[in-house]
PDB file of the backbone (N, CA, C, O) and the ligand in Angstrom, with CONECT records:
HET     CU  A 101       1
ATOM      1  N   UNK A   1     -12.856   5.639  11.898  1.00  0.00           N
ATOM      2  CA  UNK A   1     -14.251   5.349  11.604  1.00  0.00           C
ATOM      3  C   UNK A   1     -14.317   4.316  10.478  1.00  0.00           C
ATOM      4  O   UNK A   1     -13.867   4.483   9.344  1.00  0.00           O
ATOM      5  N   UNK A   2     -14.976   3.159  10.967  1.00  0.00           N
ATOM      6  CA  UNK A   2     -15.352   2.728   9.434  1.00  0.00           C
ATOM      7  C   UNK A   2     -16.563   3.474   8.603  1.00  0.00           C
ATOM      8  O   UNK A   2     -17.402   4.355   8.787  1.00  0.00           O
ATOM      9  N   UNK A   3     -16.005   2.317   7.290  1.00  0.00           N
ATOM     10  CA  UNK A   3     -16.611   2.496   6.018  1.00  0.00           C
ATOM     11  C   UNK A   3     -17.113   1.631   5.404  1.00  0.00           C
ATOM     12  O   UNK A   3     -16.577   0.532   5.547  1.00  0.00           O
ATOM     13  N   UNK A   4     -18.313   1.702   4.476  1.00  0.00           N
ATOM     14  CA  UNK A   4     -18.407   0.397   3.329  1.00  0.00           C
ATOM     15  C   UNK A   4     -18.226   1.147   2.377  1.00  0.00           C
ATOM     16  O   UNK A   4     -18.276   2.371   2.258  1.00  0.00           O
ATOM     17  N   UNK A   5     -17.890  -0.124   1.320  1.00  0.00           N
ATOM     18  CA  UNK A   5     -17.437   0.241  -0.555  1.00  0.00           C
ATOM     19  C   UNK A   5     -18.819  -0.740  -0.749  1.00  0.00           C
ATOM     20  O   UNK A   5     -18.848  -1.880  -0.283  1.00  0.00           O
ATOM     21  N   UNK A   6     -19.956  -0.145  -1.495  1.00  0.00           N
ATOM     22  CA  UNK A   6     -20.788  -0.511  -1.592  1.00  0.00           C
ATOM     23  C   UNK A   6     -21.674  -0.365  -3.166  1.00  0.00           C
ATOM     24  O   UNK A   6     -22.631   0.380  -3.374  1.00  0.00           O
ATOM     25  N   UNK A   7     -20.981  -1.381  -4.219  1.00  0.00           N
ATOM     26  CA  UNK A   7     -21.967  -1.234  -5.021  1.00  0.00           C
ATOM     27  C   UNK A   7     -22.638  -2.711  -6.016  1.00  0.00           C
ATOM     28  O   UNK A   7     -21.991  -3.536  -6.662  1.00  0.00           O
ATOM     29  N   UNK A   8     -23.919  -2.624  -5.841  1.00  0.00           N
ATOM     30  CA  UNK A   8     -24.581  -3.923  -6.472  1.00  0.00           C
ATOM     31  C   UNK A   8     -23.795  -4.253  -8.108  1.00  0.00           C
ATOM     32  O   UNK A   8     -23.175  -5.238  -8.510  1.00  0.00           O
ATOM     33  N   UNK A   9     -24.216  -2.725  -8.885  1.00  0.00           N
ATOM     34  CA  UNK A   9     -23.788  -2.975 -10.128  1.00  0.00           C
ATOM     35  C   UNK A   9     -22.236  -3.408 -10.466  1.00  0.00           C
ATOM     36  O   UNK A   9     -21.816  -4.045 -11.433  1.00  0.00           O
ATOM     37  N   UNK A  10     -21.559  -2.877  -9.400  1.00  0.00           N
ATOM     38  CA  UNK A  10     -20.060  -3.556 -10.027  1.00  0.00           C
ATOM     39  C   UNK A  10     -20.018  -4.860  -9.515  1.00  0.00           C
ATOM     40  O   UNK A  10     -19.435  -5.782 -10.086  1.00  0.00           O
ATOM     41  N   UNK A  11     -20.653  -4.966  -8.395  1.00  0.00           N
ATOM     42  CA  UNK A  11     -21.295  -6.631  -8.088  1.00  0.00           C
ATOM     43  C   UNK A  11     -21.863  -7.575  -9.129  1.00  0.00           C
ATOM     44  O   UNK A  11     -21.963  -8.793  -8.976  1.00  0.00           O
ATOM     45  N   UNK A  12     -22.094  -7.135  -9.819  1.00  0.00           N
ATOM     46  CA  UNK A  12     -22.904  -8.028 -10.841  1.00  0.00           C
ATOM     47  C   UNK A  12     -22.338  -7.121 -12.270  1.00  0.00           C
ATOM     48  O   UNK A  12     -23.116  -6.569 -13.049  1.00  0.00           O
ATOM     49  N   UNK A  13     -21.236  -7.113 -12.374  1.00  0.00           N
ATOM     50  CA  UNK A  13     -20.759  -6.639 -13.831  1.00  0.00           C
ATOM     51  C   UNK A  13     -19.144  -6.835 -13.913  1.00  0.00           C
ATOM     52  O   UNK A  13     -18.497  -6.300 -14.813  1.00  0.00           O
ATOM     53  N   UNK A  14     -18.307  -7.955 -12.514  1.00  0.00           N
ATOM     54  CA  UNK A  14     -17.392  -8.399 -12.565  1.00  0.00           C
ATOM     55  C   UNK A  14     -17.371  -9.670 -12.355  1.00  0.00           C
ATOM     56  O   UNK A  14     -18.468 -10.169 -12.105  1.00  0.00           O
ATOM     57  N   UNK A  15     -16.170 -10.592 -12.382  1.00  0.00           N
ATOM     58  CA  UNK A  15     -15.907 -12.102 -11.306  1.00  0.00           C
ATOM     59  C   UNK A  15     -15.104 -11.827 -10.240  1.00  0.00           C
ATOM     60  O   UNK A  15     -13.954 -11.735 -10.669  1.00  0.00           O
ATOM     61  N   UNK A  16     -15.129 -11.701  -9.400  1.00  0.00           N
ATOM     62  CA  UNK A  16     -14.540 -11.783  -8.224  1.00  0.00           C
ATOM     63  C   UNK A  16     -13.077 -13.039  -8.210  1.00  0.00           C
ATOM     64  O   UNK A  16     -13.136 -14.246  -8.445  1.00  0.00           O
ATOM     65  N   UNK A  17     -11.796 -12.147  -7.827  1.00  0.00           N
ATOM     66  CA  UNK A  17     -11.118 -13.435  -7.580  1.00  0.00           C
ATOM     67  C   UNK A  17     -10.960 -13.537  -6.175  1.00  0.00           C
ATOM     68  O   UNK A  17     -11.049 -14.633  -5.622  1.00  0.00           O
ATOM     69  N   UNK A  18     -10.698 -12.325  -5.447  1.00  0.00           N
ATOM     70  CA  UNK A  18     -10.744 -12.444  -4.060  1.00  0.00           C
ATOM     71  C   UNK A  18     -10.949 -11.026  -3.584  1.00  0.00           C
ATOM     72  O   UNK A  18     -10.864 -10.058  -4.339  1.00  0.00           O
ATOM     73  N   UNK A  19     -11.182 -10.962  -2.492  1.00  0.00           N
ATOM     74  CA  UNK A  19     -10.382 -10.109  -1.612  1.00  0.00           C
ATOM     75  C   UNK A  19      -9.610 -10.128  -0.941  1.00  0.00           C
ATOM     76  O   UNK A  19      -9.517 -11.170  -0.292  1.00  0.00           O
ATOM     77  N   UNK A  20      -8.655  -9.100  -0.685  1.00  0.00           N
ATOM     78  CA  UNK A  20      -7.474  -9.677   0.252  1.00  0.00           C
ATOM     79  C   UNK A  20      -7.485  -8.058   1.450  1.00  0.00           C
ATOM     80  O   UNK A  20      -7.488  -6.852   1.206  1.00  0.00           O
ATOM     81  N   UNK A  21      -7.488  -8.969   2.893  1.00  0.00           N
ATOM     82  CA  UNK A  21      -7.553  -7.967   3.577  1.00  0.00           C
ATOM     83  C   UNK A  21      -6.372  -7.952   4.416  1.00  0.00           C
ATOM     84  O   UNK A  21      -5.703  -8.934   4.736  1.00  0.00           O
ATOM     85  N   UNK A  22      -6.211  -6.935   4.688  1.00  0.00           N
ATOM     86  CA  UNK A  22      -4.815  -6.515   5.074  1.00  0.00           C
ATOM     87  C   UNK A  22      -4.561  -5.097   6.624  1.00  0.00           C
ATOM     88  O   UNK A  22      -4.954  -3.931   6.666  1.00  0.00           O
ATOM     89  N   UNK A  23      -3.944  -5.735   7.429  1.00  0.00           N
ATOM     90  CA  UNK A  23      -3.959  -4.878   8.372  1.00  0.00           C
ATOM     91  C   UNK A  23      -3.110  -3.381   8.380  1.00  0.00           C
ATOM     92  O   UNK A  23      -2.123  -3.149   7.682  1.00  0.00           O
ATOM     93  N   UNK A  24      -3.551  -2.718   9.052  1.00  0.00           N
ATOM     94  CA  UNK A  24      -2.803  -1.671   9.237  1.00  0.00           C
ATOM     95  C   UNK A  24      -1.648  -1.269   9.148  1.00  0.00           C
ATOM     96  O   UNK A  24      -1.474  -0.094   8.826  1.00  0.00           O
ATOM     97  N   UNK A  25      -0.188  -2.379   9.483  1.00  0.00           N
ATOM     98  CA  UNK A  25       0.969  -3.076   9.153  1.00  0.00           C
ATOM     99  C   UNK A  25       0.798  -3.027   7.552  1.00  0.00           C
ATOM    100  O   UNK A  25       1.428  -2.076   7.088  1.00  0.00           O
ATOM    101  N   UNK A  26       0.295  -3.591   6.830  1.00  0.00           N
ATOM    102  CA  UNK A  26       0.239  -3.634   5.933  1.00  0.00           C
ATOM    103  C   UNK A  26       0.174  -5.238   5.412  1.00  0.00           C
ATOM    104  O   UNK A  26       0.023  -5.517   4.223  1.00  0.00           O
ATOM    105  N   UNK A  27       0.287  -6.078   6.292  1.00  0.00           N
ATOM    106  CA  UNK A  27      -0.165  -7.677   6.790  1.00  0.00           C
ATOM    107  C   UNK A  27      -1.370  -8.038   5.950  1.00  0.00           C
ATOM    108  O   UNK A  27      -2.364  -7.325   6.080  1.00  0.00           O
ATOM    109  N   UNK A  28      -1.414  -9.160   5.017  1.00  0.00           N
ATOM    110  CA  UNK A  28      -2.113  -9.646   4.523  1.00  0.00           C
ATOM    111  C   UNK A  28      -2.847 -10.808   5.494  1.00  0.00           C
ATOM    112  O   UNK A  28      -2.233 -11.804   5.875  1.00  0.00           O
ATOM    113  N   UNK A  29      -4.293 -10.529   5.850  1.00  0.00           N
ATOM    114  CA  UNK A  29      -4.751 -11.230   7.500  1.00  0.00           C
ATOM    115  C   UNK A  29      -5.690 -12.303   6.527  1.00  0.00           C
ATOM    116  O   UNK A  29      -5.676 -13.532   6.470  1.00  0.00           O
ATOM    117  N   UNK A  30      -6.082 -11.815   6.176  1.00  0.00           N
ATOM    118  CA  UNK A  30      -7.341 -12.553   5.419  1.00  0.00           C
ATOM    119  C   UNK A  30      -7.614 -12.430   3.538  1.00  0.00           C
ATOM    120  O   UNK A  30      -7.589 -11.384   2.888  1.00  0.00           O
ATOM    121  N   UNK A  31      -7.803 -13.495   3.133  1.00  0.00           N
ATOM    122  CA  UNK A  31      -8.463 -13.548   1.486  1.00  0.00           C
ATOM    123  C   UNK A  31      -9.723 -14.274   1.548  1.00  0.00           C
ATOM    124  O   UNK A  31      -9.679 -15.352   2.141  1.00  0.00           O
ATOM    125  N   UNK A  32     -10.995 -13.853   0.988  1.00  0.00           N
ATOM    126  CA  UNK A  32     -11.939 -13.486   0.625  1.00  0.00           C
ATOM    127  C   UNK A  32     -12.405 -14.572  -0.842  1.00  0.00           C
ATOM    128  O   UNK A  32     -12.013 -14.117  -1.917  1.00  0.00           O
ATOM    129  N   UNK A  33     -12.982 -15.566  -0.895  1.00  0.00           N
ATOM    130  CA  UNK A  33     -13.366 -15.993  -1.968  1.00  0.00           C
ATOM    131  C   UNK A  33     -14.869 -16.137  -2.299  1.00  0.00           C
ATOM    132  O   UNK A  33     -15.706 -16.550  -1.496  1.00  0.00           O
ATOM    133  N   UNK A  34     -15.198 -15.630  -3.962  1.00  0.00           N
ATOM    134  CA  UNK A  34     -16.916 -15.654  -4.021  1.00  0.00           C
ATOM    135  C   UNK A  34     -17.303 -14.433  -4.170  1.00  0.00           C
ATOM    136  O   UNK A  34     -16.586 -13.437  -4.077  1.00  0.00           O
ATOM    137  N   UNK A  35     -19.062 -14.485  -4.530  1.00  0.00           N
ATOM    138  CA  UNK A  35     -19.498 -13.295  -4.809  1.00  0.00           C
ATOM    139  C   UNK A  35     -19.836 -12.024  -3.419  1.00  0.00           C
ATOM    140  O   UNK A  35     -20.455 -12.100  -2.357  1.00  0.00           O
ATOM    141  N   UNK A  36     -18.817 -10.553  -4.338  1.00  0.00           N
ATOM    142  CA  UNK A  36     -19.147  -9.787  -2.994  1.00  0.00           C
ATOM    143  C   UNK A  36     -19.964  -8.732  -3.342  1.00  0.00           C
ATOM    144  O   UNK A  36     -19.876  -8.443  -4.535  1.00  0.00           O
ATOM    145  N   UNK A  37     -20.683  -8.103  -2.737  1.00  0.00           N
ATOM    146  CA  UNK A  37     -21.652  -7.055  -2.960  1.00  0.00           C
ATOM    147  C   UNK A  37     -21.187  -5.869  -2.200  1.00  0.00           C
ATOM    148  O   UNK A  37     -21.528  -4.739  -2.549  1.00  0.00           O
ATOM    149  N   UNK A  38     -20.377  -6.091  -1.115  1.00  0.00           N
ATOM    150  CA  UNK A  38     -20.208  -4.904  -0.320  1.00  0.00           C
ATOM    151  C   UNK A  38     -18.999  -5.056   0.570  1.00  0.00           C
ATOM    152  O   UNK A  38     -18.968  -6.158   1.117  1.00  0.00           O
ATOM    153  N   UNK A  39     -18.159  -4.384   0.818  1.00  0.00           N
ATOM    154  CA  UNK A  39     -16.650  -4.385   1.992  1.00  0.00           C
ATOM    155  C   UNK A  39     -17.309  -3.202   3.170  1.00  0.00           C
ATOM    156  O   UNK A  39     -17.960  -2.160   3.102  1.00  0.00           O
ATOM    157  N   UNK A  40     -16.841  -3.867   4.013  1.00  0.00           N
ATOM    158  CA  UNK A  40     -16.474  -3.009   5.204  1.00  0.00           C
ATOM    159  C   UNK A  40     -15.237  -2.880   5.523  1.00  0.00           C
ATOM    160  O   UNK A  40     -14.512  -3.865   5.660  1.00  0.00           O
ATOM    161  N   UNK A  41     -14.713  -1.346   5.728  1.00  0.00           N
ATOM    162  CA  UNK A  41     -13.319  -1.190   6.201  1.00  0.00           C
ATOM    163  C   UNK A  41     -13.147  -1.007   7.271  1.00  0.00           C
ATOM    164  O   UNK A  41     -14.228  -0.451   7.465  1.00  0.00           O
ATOM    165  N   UNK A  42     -12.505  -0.988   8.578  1.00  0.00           N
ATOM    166  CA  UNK A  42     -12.353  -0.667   9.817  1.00  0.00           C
ATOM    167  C   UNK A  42     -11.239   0.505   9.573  1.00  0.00           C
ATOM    168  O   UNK A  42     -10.552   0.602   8.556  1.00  0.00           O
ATOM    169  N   UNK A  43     -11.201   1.294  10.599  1.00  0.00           N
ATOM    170  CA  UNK A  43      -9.983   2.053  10.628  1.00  0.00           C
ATOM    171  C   UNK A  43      -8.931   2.024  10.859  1.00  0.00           C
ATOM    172  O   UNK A  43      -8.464   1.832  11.982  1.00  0.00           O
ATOM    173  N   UNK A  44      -7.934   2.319   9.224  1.00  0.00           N
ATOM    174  CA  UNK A  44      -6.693   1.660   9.657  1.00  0.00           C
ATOM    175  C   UNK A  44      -6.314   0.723   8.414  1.00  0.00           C
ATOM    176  O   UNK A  44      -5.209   0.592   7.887  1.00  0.00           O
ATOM    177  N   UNK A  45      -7.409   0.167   8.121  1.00  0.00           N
ATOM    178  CA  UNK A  45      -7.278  -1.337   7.420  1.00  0.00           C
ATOM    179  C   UNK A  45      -7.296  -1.022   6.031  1.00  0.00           C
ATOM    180  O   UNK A  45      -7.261   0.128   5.591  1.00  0.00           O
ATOM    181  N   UNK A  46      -7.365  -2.306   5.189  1.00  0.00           N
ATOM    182  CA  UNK A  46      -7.300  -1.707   3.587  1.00  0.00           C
ATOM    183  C   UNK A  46      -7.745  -3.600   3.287  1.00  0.00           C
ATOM    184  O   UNK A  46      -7.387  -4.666   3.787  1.00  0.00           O
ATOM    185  N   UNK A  47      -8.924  -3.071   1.937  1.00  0.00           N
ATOM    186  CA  UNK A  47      -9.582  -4.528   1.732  1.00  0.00           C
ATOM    187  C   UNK A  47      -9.394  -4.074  -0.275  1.00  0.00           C
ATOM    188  O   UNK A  47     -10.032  -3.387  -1.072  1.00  0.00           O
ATOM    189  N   UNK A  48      -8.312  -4.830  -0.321  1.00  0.00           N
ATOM    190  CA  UNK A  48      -8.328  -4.708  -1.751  1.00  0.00           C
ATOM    191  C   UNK A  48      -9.185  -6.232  -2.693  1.00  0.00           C
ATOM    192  O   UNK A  48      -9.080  -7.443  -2.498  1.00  0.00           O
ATOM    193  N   UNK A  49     -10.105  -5.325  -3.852  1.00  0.00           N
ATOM    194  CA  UNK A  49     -11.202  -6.125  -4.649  1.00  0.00           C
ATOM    195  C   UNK A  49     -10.228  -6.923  -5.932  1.00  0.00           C
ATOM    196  O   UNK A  49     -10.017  -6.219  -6.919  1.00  0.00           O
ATOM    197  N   UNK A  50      -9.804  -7.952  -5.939  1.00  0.00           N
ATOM    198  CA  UNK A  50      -9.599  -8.739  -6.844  1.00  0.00           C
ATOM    199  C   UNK A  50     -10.487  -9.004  -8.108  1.00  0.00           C
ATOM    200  O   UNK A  50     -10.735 -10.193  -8.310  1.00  0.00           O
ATOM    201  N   UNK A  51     -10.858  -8.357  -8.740  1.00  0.00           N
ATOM    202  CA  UNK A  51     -11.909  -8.794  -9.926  1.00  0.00           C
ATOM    203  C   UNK A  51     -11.350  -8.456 -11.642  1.00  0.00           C
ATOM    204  O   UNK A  51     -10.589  -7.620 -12.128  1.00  0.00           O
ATOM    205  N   UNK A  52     -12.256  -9.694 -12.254  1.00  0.00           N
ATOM    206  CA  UNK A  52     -12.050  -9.708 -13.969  1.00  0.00           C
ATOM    207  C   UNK A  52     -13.391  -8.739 -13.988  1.00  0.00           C
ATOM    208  O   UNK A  52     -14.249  -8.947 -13.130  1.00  0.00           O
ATOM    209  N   UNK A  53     -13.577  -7.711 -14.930  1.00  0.00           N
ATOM    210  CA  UNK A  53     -14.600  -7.817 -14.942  1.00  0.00           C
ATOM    211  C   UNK A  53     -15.087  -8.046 -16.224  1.00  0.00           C
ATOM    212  O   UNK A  53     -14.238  -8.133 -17.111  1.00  0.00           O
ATOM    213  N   UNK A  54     -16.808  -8.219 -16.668  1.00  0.00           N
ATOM    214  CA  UNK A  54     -17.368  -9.524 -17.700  1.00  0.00           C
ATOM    215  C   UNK A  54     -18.157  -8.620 -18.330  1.00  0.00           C
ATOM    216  O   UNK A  54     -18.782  -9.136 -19.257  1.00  0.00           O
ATOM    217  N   UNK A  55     -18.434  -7.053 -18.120  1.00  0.00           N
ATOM    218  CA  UNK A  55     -19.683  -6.483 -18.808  1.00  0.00           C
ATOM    219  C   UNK A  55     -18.791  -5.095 -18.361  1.00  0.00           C
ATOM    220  O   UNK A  55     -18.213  -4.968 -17.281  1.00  0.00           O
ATOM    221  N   UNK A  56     -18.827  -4.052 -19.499  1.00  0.00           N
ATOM    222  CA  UNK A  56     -19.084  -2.623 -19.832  1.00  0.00           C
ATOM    223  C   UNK A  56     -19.910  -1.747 -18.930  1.00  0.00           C
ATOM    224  O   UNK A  56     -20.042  -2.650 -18.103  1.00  0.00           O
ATOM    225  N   UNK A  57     -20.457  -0.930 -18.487  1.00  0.00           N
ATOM    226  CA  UNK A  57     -20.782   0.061 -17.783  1.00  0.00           C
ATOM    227  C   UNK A  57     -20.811   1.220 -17.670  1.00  0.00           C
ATOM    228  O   UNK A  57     -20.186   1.571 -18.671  1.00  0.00           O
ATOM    229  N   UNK A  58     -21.168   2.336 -17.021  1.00  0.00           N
ATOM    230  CA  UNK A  58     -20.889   3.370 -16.313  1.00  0.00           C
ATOM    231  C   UNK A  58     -22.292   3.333 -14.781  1.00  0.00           C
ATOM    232  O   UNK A  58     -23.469   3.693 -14.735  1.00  0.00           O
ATOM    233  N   UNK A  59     -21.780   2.996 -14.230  1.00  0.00           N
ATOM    234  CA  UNK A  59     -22.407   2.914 -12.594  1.00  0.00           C
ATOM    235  C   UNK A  59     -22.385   4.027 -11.745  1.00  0.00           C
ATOM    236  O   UNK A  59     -21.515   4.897 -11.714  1.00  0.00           O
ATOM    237  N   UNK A  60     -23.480   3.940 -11.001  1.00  0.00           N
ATOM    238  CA  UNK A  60     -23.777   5.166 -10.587  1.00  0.00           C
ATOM    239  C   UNK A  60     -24.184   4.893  -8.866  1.00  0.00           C
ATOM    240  O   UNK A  60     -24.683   5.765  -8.155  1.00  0.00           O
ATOM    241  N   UNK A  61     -23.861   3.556  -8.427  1.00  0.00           N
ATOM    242  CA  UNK A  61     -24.486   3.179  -6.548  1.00  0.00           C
ATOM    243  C   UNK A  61     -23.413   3.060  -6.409  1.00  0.00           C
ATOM    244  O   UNK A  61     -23.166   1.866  -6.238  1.00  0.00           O
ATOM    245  N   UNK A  62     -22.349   3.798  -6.372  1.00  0.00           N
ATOM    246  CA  UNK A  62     -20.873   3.326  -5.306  1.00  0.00           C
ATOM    247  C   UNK A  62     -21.425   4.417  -4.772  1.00  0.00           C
ATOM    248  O   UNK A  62     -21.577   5.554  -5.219  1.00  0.00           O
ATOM    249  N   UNK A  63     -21.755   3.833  -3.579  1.00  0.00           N
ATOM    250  CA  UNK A  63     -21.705   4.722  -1.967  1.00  0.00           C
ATOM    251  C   UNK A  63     -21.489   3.999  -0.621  1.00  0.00           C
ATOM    252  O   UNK A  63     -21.179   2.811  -0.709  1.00  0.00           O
ATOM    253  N   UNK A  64     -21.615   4.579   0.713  1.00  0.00           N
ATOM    254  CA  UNK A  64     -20.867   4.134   1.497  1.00  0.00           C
ATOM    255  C   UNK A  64     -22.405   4.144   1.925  1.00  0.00           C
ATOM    256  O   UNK A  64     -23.109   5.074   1.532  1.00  0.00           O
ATOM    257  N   UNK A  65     -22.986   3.050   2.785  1.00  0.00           N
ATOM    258  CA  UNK A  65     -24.226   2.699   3.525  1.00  0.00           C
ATOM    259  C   UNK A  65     -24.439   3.259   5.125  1.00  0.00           C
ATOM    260  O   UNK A  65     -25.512   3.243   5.728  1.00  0.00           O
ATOM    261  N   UNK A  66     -23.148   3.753   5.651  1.00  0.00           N
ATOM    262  CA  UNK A  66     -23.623   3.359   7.009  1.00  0.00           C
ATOM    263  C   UNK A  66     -24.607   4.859   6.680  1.00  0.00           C
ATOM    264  O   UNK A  66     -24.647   5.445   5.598  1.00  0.00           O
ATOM    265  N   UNK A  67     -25.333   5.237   7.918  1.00  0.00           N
ATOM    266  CA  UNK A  67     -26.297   6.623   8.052  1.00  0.00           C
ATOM    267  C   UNK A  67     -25.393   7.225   7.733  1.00  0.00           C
ATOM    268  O   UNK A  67     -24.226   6.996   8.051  1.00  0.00           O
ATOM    269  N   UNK A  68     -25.889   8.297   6.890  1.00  0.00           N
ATOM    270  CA  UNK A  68     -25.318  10.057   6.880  1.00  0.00           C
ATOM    271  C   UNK A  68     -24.386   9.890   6.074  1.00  0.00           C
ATOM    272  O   UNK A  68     -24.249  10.884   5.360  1.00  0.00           O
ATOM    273  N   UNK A  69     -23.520   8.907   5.810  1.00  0.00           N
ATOM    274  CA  UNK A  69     -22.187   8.932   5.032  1.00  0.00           C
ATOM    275  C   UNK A  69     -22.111   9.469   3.536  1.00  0.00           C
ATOM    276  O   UNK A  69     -21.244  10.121   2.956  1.00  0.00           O
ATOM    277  N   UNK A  70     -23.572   8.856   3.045  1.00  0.00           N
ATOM    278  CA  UNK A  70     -23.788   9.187   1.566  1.00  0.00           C
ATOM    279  C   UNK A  70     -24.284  10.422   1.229  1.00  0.00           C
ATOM    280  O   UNK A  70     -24.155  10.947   0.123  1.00  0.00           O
ATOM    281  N   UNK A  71     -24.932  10.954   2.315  1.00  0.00           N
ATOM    282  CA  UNK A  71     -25.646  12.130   2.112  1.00  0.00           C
ATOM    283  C   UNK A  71     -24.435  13.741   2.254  1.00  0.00           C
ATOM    284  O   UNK A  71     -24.361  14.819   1.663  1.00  0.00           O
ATOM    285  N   UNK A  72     -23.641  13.029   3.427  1.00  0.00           N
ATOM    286  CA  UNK A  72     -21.942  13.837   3.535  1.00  0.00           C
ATOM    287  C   UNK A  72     -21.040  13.410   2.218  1.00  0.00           C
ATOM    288  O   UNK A  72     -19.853  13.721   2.313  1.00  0.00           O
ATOM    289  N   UNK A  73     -21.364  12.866   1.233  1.00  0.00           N
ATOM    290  CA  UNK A  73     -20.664  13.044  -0.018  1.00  0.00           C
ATOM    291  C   UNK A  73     -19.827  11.462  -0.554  1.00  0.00           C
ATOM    292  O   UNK A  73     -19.202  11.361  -1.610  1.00  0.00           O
ATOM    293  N   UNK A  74     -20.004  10.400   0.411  1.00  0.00           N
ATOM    294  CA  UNK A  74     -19.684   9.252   0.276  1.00  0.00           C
ATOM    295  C   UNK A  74     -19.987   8.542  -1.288  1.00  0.00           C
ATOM    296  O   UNK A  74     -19.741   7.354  -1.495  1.00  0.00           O
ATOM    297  N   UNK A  75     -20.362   9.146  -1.984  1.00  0.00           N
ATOM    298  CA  UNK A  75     -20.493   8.027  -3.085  1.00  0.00           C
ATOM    299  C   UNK A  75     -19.586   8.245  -4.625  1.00  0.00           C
ATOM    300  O   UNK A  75     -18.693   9.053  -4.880  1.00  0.00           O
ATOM    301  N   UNK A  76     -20.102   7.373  -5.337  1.00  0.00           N
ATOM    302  CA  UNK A  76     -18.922   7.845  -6.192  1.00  0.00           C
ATOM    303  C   UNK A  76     -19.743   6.857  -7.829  1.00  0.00           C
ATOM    304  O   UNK A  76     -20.719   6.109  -7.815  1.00  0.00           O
ATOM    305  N   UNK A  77     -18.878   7.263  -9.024  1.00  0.00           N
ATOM    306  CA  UNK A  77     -19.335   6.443 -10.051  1.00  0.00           C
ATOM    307  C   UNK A  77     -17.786   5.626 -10.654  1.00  0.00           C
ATOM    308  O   UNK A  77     -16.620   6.019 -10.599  1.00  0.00           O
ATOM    309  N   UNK A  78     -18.355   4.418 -11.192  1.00  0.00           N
ATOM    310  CA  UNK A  78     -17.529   3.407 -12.011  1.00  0.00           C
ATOM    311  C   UNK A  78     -17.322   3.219 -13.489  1.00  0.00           C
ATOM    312  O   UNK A  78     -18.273   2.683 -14.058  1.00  0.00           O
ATOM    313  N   UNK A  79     -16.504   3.473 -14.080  1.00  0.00           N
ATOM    314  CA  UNK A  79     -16.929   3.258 -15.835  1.00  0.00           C
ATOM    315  C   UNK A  79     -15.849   1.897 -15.500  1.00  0.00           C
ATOM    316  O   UNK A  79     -14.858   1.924 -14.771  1.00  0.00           O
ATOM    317  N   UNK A  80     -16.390   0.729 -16.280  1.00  0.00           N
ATOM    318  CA  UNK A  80     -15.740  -0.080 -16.734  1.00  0.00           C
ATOM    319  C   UNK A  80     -15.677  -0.219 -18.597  1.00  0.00           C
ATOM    320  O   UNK A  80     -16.711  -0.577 -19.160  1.00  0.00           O
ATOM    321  N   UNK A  81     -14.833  -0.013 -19.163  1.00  0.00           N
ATOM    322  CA  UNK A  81     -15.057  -0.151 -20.488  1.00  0.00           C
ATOM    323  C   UNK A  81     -14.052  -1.431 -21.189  1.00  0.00           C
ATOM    324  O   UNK A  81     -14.131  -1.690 -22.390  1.00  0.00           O
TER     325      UNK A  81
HETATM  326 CU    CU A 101     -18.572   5.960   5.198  1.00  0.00          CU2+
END
């Protein structure tokens, strides 16, 4: 089943250097440059977030978007310090 990693605030409280997505193999398929707000994972796959980040925190919207996911326990919090 996929998934999204979904949060605005760590969106806007890092720099992005890439993402790098990577197959099931463990195959680096694709890198990712620019601002991201949200990953989708497929099943199987793995999308690792490259980021500096530029601002302090504790965040509270890491959740997963598709229906039902968040409400089944999908979300999560970030401290960057
Ligand atoms: Cu999900």
């Amino acid at each position: 089943m996929k998934h999204y990693f979904s949060s605005e605030g760590l969106s806007r409280s890092v720099f992005t250097r890439k993402v790098q997505v990577l197959a099931a193999e463990g195959q680096t398929i694709a890198e990712i440059k620019g601002h991201i707000r949200e990953i989708e994972v497929y099943p199987g796959g793995t999308a690792e977030w490259w980021f500096v980040p530029i601002k302090t925190g504790a965040l509270k919207d890491l959740n997963c978007t598709i229906a039902g996911h968040s409400e089944a326990g999908m979300t999560g919090s970030i401290t960057i310090k």
